[in-house]
FIKOLZA-1660 file (N, C-alpha, C; in steps of 0.1 Angstrom, whole numbers, plus 5000, padded with zeros to 4 digits):
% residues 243
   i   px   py   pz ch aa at
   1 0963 2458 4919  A  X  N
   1 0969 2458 4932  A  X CA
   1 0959 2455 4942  A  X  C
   2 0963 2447 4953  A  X  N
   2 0950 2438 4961  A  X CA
   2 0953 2452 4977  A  X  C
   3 0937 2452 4981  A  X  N
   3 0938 2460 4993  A  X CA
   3 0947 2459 5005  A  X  C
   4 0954 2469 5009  A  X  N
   4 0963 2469 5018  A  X CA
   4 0954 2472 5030  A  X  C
   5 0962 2472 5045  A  X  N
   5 0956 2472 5059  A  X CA
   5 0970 2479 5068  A  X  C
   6 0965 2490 5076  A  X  N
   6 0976 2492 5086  A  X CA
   6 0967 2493 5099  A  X  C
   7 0973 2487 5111  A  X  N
   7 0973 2491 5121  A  X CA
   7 0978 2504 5130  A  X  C
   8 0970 2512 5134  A  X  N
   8 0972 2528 5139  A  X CA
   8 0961 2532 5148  A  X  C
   9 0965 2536 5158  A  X  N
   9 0962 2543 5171  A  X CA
   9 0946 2532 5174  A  X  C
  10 0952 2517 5179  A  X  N
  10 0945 2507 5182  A  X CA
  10 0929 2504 5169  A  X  C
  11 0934 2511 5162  A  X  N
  11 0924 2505 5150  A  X CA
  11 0932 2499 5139  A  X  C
  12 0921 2490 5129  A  X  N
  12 0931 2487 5118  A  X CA
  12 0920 2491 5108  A  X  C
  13 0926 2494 5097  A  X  N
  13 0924 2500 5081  A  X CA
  13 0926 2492 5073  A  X  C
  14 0915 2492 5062  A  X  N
  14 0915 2484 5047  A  X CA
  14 0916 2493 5039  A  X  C
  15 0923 2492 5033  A  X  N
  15 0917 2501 5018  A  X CA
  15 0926 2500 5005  A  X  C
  16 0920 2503 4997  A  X  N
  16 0924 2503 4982  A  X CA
  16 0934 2513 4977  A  X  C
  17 0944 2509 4972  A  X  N
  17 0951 2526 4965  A  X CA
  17 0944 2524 4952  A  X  C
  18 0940 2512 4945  A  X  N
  18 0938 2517 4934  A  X CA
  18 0921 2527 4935  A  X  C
  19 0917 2528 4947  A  X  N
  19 0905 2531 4945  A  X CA
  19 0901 2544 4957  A  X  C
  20 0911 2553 4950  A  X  N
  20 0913 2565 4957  A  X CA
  20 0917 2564 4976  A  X  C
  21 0925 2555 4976  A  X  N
  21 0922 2552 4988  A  X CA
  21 0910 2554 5000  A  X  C
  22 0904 2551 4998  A  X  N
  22 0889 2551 4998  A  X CA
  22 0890 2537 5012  A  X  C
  23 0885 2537 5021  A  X  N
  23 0887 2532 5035  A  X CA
  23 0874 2518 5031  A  X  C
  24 0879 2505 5028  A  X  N
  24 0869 2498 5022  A  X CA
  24 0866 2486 5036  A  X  C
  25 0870 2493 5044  A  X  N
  25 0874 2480 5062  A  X CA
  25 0873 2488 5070  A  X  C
  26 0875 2485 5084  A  X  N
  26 0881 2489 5092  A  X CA
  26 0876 2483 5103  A  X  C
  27 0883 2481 5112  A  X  N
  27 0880 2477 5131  A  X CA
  27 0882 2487 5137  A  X  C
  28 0873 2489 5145  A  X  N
  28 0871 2500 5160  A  X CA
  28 0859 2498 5163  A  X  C
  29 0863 2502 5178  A  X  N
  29 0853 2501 5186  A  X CA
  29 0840 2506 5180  A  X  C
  30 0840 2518 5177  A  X  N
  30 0828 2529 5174  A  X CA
  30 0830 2529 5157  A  X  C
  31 0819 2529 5152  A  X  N
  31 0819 2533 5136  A  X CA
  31 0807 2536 5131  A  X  C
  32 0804 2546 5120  A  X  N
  32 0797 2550 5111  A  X CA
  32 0797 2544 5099  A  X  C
  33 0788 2545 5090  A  X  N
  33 0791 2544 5077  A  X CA
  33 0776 2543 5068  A  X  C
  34 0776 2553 5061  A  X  N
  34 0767 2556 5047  A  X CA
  34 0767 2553 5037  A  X  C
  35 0763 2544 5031  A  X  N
  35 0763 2546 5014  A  X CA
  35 0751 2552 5003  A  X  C
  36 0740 2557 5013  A  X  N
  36 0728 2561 5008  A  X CA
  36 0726 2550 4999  A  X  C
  37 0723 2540 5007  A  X  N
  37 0712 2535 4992  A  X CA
  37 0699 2529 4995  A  X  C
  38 0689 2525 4989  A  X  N
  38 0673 2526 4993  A  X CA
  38 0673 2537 4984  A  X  C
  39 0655 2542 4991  A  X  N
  39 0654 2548 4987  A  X CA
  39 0647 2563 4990  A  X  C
  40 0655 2568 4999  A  X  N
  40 0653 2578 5002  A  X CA
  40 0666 2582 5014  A  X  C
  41 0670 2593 5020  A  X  N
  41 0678 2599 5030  A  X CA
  41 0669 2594 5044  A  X  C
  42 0680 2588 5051  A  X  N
  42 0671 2586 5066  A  X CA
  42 0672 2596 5071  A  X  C
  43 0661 2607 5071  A  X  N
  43 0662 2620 5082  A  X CA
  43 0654 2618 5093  A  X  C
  44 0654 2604 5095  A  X  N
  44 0645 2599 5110  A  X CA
  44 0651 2599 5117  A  X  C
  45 0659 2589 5115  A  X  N
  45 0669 2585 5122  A  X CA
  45 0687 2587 5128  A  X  C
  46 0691 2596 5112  A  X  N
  46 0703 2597 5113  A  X CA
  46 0706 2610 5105  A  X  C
  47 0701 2615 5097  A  X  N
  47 0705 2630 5090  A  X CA
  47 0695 2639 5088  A  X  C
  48 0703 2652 5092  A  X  N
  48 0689 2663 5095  A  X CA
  48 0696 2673 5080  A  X  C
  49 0682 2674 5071  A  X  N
  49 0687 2677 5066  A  X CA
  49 0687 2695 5065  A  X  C
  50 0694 2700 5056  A  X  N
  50 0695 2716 5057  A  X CA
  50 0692 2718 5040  A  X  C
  51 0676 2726 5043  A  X  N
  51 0669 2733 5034  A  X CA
  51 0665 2744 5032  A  X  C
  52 0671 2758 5027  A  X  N
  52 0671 2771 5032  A  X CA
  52 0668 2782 5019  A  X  C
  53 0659 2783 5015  A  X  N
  53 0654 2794 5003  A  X CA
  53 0642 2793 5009  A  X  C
  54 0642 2809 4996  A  X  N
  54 0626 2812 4997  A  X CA
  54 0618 2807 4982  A  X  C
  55 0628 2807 4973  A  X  N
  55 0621 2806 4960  A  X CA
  55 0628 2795 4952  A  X  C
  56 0637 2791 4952  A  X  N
  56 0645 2784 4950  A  X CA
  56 0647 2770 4953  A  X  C
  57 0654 2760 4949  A  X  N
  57 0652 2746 4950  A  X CA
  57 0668 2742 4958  A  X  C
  58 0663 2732 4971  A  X  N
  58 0681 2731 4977  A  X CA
  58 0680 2720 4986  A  X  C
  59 0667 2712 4984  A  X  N
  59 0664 2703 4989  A  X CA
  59 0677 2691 4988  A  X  C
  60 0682 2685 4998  A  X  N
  60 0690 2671 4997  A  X CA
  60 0679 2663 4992  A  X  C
  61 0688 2656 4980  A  X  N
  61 0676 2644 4975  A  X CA
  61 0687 2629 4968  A  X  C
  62 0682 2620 4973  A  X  N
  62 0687 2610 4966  A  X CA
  62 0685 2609 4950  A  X  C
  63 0696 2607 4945  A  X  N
  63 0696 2606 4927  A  X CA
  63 0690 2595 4924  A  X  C
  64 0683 2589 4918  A  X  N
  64 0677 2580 4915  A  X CA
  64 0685 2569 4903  A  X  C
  65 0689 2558 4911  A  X  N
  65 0693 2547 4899  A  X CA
  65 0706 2560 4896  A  X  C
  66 0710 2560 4905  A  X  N
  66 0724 2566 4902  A  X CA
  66 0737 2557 4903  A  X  C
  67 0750 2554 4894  A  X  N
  67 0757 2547 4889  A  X CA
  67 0767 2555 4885  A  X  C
  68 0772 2569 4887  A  X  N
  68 0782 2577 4881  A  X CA
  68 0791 2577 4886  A  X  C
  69 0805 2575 4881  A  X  N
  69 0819 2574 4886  A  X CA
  69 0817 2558 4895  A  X  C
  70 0810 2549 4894  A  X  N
  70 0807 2538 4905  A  X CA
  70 0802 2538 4917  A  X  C
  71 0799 2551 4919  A  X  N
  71 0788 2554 4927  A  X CA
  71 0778 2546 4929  A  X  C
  72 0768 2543 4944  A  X  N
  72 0757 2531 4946  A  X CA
  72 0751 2537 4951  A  X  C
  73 0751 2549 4954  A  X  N
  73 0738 2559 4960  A  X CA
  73 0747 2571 4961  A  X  C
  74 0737 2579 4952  A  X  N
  74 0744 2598 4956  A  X CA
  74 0735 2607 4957  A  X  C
  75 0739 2615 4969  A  X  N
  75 0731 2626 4972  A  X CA
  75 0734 2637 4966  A  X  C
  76 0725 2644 4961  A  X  N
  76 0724 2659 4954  A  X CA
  76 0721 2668 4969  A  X  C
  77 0734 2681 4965  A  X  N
  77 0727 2690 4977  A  X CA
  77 0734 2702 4973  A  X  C
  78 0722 2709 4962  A  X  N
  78 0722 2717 4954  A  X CA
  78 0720 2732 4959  A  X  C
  79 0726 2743 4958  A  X  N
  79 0720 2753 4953  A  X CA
  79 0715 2761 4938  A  X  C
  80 0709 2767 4937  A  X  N
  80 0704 2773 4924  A  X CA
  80 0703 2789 4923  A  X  C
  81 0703 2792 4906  A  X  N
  81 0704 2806 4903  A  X CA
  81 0698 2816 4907  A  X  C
  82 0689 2812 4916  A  X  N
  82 0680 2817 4922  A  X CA
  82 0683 2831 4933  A  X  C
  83 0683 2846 4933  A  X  N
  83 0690 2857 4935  A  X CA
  83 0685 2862 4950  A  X  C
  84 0691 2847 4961  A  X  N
  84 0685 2845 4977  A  X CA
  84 0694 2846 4984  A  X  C
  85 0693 2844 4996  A  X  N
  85 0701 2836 5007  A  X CA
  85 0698 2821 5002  A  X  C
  86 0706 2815 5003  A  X  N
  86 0703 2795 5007  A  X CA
  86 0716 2788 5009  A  X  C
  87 0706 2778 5015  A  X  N
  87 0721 2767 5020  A  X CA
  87 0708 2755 5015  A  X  C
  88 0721 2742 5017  A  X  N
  88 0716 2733 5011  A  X CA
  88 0728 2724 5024  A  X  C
  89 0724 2708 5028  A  X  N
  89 0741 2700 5030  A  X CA
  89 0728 2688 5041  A  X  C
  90 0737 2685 5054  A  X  N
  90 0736 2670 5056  A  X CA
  90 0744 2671 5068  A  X  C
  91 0740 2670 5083  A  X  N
  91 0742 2668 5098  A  X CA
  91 0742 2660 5103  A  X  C
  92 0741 2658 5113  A  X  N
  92 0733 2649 5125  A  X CA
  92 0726 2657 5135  A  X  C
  93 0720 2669 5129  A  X  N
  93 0710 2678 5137  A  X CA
  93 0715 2678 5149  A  X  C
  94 0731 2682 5153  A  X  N
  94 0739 2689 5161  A  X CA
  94 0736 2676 5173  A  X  C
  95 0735 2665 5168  A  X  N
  95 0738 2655 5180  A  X CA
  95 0752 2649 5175  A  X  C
  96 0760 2648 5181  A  X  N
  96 0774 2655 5184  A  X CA
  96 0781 2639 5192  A  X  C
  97 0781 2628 5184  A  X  N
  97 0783 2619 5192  A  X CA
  97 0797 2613 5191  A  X  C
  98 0801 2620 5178  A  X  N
  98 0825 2618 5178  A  X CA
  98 0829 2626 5189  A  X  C
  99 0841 2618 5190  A  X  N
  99 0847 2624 5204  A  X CA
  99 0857 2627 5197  A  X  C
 100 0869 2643 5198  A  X  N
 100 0883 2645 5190  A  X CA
 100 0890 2637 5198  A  X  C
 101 0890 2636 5209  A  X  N
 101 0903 2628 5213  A  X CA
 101 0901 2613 5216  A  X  C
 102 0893 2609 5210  A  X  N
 102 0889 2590 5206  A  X CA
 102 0897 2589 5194  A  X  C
 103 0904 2600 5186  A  X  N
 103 0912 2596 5178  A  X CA
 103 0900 2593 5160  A  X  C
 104 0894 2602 5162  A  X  N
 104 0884 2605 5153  A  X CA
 104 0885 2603 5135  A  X  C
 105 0880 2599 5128  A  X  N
 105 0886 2597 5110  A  X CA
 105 0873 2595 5106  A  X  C
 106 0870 2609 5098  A  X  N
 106 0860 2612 5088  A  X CA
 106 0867 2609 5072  A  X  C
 107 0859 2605 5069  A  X  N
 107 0860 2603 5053  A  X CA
 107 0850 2602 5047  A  X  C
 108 0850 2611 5033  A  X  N
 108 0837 2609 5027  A  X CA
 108 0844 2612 5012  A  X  C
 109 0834 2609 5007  A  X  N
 109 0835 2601 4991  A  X CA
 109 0825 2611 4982  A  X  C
 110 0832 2622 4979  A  X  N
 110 0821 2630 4973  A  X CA
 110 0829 2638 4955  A  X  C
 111 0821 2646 4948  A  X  N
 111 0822 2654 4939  A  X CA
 111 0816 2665 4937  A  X  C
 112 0820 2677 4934  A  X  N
 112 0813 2690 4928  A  X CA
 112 0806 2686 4915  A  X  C
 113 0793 2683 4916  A  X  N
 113 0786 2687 4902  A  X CA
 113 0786 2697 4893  A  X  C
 114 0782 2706 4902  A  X  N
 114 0784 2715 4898  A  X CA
 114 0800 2727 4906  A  X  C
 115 0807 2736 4900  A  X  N
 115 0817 2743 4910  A  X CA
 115 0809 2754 4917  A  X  C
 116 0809 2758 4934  A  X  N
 116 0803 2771 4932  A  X CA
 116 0810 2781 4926  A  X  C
 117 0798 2793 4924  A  X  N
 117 0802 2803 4921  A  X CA
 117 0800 2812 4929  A  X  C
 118 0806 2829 4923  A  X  N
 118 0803 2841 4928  A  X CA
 118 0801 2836 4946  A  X  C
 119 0794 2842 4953  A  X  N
 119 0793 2839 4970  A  X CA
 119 0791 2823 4976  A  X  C
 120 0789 2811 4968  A  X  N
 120 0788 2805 4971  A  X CA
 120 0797 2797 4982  A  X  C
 121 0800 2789 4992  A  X  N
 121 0810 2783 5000  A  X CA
 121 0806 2768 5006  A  X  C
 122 0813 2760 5000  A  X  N
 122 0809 2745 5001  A  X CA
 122 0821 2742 5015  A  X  C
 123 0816 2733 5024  A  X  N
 123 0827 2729 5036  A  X CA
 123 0823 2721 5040  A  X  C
 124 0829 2703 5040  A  X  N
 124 0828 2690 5045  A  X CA
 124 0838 2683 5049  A  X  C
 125 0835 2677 5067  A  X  N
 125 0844 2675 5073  A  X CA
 125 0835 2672 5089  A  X  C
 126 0840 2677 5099  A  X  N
 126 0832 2672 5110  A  X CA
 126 0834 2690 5119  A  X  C
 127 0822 2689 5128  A  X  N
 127 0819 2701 5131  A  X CA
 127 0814 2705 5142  A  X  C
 128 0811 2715 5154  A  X  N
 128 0800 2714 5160  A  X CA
 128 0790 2719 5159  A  X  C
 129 0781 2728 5166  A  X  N
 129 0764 2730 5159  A  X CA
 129 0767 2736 5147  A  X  C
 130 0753 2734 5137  A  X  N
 130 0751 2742 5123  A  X CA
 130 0753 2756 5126  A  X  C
 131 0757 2760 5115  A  X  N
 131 0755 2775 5113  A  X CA
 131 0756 2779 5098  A  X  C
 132 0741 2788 5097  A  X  N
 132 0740 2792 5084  A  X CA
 132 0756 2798 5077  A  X  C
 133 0765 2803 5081  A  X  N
 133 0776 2807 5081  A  X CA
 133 0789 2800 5085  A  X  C
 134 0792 2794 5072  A  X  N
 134 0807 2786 5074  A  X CA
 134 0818 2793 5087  A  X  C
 135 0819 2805 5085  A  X  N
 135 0830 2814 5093  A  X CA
 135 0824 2818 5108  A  X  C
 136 0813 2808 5112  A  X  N
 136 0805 2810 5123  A  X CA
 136 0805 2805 5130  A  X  C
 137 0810 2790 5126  A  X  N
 137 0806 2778 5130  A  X CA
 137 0815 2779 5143  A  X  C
 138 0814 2775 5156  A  X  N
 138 0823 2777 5166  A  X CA
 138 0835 2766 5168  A  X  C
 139 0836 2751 5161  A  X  N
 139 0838 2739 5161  A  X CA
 139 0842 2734 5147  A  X  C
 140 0853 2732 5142  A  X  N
 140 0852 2725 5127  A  X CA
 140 0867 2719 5129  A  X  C
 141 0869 2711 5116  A  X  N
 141 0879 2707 5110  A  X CA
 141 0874 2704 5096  A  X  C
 142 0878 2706 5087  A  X  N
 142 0873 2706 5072  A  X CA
 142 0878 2711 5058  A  X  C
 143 0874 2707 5048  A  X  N
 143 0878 2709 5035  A  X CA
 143 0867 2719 5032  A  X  C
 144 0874 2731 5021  A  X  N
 144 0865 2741 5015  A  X CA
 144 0870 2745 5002  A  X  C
 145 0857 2752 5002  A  X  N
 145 0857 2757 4984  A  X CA
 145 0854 2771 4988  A  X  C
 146 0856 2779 4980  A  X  N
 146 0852 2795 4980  A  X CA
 146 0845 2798 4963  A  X  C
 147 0836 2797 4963  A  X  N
 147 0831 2805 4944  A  X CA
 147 0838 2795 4939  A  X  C
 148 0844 2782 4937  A  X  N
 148 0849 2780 4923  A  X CA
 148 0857 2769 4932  A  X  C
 149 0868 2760 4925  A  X  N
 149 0871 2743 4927  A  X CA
 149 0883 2744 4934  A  X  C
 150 0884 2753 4937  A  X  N
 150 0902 2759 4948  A  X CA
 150 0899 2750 4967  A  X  C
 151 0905 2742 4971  A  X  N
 151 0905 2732 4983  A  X CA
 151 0911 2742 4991  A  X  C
 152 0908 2745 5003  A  X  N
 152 0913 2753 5015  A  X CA
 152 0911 2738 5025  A  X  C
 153 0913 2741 5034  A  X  N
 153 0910 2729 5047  A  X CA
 153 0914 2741 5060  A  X  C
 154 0905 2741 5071  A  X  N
 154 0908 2747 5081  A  X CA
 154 0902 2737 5093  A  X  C
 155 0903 2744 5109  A  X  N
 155 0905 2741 5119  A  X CA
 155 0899 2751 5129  A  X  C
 156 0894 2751 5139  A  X  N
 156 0890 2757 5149  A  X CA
 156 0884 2750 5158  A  X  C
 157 0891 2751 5170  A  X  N
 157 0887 2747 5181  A  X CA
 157 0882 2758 5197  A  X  C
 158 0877 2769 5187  A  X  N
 158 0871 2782 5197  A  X CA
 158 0884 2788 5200  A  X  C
 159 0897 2783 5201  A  X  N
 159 0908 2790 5208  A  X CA
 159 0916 2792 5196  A  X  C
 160 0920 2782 5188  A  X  N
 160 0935 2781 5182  A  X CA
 160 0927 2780 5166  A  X  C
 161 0926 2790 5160  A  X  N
 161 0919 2788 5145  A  X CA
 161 0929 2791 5136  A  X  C
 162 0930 2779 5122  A  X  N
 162 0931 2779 5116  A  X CA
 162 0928 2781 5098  A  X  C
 163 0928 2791 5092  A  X  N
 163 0917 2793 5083  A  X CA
 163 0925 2789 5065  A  X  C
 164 0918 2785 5059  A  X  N
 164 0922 2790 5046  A  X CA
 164 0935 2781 5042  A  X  C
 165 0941 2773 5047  A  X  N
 165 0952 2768 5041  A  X CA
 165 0956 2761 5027  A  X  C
 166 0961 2767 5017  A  X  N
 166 0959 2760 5008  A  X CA
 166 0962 2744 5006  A  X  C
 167 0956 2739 4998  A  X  N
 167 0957 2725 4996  A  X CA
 167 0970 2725 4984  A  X  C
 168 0966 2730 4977  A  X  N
 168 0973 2727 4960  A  X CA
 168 0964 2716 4953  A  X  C
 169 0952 2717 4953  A  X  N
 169 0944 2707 4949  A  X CA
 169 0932 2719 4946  A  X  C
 170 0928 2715 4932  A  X  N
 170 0914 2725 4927  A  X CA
 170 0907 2713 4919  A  X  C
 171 0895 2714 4924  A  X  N
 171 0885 2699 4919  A  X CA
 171 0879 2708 4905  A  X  C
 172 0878 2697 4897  A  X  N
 172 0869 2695 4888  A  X CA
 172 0858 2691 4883  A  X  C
 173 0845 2700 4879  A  X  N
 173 0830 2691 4882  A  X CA
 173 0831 2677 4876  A  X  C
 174 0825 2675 4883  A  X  N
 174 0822 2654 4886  A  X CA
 174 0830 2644 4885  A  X  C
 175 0845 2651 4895  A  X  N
 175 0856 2640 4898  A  X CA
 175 0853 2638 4909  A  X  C
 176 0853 2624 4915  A  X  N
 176 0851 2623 4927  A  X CA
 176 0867 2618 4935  A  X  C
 177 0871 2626 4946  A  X  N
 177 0877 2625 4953  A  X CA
 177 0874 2617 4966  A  X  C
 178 0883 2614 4975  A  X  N
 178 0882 2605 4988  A  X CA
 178 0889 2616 4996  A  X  C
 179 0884 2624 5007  A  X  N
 179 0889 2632 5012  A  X CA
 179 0887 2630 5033  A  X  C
 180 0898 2630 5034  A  X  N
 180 0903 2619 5047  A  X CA
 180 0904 2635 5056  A  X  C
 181 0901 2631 5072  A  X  N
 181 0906 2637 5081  A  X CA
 181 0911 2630 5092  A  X  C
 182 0922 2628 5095  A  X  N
 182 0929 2622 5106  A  X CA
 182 0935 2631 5120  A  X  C
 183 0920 2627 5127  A  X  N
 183 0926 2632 5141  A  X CA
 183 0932 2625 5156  A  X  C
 184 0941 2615 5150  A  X  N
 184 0946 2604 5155  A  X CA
 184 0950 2618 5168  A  X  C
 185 0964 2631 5162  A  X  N
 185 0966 2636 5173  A  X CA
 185 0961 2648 5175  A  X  C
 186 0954 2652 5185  A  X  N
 186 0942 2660 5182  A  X CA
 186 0958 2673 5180  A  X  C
 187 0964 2675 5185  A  X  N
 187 0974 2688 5184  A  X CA
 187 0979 2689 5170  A  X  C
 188 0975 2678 5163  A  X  N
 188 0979 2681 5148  A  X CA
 188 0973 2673 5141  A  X  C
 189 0964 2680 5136  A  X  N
 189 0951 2669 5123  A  X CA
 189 0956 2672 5111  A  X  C
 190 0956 2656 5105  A  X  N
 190 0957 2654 5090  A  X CA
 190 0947 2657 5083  A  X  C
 191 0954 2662 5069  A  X  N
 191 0944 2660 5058  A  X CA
 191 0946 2655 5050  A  X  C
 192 0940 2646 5042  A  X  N
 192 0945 2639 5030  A  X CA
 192 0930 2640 5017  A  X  C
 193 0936 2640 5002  A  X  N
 193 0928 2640 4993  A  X CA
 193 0931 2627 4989  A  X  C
 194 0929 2615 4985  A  X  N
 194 0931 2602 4975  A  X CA
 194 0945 2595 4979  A  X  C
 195 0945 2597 4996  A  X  N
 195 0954 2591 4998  A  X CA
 195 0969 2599 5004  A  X  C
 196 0969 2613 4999  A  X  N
 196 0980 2624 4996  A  X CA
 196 0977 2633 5012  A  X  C
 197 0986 2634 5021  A  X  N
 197 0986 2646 5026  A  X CA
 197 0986 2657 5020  A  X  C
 198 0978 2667 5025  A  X  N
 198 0975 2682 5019  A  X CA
 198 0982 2691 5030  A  X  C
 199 0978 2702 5025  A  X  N
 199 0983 2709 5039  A  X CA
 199 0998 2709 5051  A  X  C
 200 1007 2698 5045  A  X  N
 200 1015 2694 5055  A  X CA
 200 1025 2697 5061  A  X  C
 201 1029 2712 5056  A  X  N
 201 1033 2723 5063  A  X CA
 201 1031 2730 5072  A  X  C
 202 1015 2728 5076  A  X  N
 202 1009 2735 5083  A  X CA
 202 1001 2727 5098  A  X  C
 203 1004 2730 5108  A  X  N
 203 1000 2723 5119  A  X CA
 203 0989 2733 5125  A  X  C
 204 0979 2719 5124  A  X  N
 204 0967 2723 5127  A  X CA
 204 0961 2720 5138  A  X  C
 205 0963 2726 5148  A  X  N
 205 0960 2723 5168  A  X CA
 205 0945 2719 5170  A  X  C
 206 0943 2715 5176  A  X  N
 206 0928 2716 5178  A  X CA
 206 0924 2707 5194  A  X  C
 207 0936 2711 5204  A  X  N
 207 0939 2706 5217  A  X CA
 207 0933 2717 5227  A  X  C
 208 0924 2725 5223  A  X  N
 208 0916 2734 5239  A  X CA
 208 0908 2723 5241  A  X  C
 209 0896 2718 5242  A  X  N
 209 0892 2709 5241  A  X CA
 209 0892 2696 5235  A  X  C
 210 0899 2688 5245  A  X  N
 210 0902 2676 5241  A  X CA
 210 0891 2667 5238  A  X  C
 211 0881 2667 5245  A  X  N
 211 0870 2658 5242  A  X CA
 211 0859 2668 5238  A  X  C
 212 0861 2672 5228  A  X  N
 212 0853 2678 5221  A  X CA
 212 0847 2673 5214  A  X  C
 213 0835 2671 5211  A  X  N
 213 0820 2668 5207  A  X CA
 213 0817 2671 5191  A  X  C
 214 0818 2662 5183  A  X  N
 214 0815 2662 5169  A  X CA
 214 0805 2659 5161  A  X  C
 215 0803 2662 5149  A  X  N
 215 0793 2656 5137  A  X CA
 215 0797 2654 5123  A  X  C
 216 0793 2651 5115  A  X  N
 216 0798 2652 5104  A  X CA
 216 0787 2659 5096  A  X  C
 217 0798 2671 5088  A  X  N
 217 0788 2682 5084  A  X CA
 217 0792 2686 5072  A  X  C
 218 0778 2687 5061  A  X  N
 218 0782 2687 5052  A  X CA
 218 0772 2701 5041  A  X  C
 219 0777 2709 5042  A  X  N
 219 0774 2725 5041  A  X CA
 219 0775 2734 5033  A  X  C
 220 0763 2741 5020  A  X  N
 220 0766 2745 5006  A  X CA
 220 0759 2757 5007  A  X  C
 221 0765 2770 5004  A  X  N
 221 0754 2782 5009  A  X CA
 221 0759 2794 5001  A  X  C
 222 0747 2806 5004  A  X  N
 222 0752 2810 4998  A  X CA
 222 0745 2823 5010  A  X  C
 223 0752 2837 5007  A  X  N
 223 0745 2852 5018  A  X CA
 223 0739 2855 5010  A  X  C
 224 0738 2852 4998  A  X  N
 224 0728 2863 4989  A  X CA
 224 0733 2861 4970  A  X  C
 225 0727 2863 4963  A  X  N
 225 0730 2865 4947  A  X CA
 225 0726 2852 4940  A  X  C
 226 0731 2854 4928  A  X  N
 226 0727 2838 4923  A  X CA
 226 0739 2830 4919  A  X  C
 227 0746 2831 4928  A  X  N
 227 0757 2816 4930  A  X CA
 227 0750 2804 4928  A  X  C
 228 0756 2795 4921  A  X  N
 228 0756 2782 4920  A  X CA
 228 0764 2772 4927  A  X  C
 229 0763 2762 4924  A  X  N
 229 0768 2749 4935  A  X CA
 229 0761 2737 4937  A  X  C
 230 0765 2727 4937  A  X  N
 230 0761 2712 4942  A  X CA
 230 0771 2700 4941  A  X  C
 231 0763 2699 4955  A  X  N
 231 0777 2683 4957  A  X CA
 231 0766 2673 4950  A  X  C
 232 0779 2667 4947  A  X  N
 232 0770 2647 4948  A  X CA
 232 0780 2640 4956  A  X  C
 233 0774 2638 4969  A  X  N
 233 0776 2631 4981  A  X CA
 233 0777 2619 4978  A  X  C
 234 0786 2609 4976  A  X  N
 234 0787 2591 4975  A  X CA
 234 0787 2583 4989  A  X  C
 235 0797 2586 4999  A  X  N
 235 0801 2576 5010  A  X CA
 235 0800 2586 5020  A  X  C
 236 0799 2582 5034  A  X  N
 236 0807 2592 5045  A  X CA
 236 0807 2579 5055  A  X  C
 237 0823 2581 5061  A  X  N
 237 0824 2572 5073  A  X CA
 237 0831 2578 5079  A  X  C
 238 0831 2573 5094  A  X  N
 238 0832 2580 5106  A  X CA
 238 0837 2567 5115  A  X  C
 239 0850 2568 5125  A  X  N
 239 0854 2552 5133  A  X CA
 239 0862 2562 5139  A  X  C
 240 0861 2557 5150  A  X  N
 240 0871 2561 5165  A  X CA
 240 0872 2550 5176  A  X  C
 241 0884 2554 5183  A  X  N
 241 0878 2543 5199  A  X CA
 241 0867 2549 5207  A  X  C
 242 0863 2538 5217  A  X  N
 242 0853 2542 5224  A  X CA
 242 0862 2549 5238  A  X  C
 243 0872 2549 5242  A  X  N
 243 0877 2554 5255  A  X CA
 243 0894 2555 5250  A  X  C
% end
């Protein structure tokens, strides 16, 4: 099947169904886009990364000569057995340059390497400042995991929160999914896994702040014990209008 294209909210889309619909185009004004490859993470320029033990290993690191699932660069951003507090993930060191109501579309191309366990909580999607604490963060829209491969996706925009909704989707270590957020109307953000609306029962507001200030945030932690967890990070893109 050859890639399809739709025109929507003055941008146009490429992408593949046979290839998890996975966004392989696109025109807009404004756009991101990552494939990690080289050889190393630009935390110069464009990603801050988040490294948090005391004894333990949680460093983001590029996989080397990595080729898994077709993957062309994948980031590890691991926690370990290690019986701490840690986080591990991937920012833009809270410079905050998506706008929600430019009609915003995060997508990233990732897998659980490992599933967390016991306290661990994985959440990727777009956000405002870090916080050691997923349930803290003042600003999100995003896909989650709780201890184990169960998808939640929630919403908060300081006023109207959203939490916990189920997806009907539980990942399995080292499948990689395409996991879409469409904030074409900020009063009601999509979510999609491989193309599929999730969640689509549930209307998720996120209109107190209309030009609300984003990043794309990508976040693996743990309060304490020896939970496990690790993504391997493939793609992340990010396109909106400029006005």
């Amino acid at each position: 099947m050859s890639a399809k294209a739709r025109y929507r909210n003055g941008m146009i889309e490429y992408f593949d169904p046979q290839q998890l619909h996975e966004r392989v185009g696109y025109v807009a004004p404004v756009s991101f886009y990552e494939d990690f490859l080289g050889k190393a993470i630009d935390t110069t320029n464009t990603w801050t990364a988040i490294d948090v033990s005391a004894a333990g290993l949680t460093t983001p690191v590029l996989i080397a000569d990595s080729a898994t699932a077709g993957a062309c660069g994948l980031v590890s951003l691991p926690l370990d057995a290690t019986s701490e507090a840690q986080e591990t993930g991937l920012t833009w060191g809270d410079q905050r340059t998506l706008v929600l109501n430019r009609g915003v579309i995060f997508e990233a191309v990732l897998a659980l390497h490992t599933l967390p366990t016991l306290l661990s909580i994985a959440v990727w999607g777009v956000a405002g400042d870090k916080n050691a604490v997923a349930d803290t963060v003042a600003e999100s829209a995003w896909f989650r995991v709780d201890g184990n491969g169960v998808v939640t996706v929630e919403t908060d925009d300081t006023v109207n929160e959203t939490v916990k909704v189920a997806t009907g989707v539980t990942l399995v270590a080292d499948a990689f999914h395409t996991f879409r957020i469409d904030c074409t109307t900020i009063g009601s953000i999509l979510f999609y896994i491989d193309g599929v609306q999730v969640a689509a029962a549930t209307t998720f507001n996120m209109s107190q702040v209309p030009a609300l200030k984003l990043q794309p945030y990508f976040h693996l932690a743990k309060a304490s014990g020896a939970g496990l967890g690790e993504i391997y990070l493939d793609a992340v893109r990010c396109f909106q209008k400029r006005s």
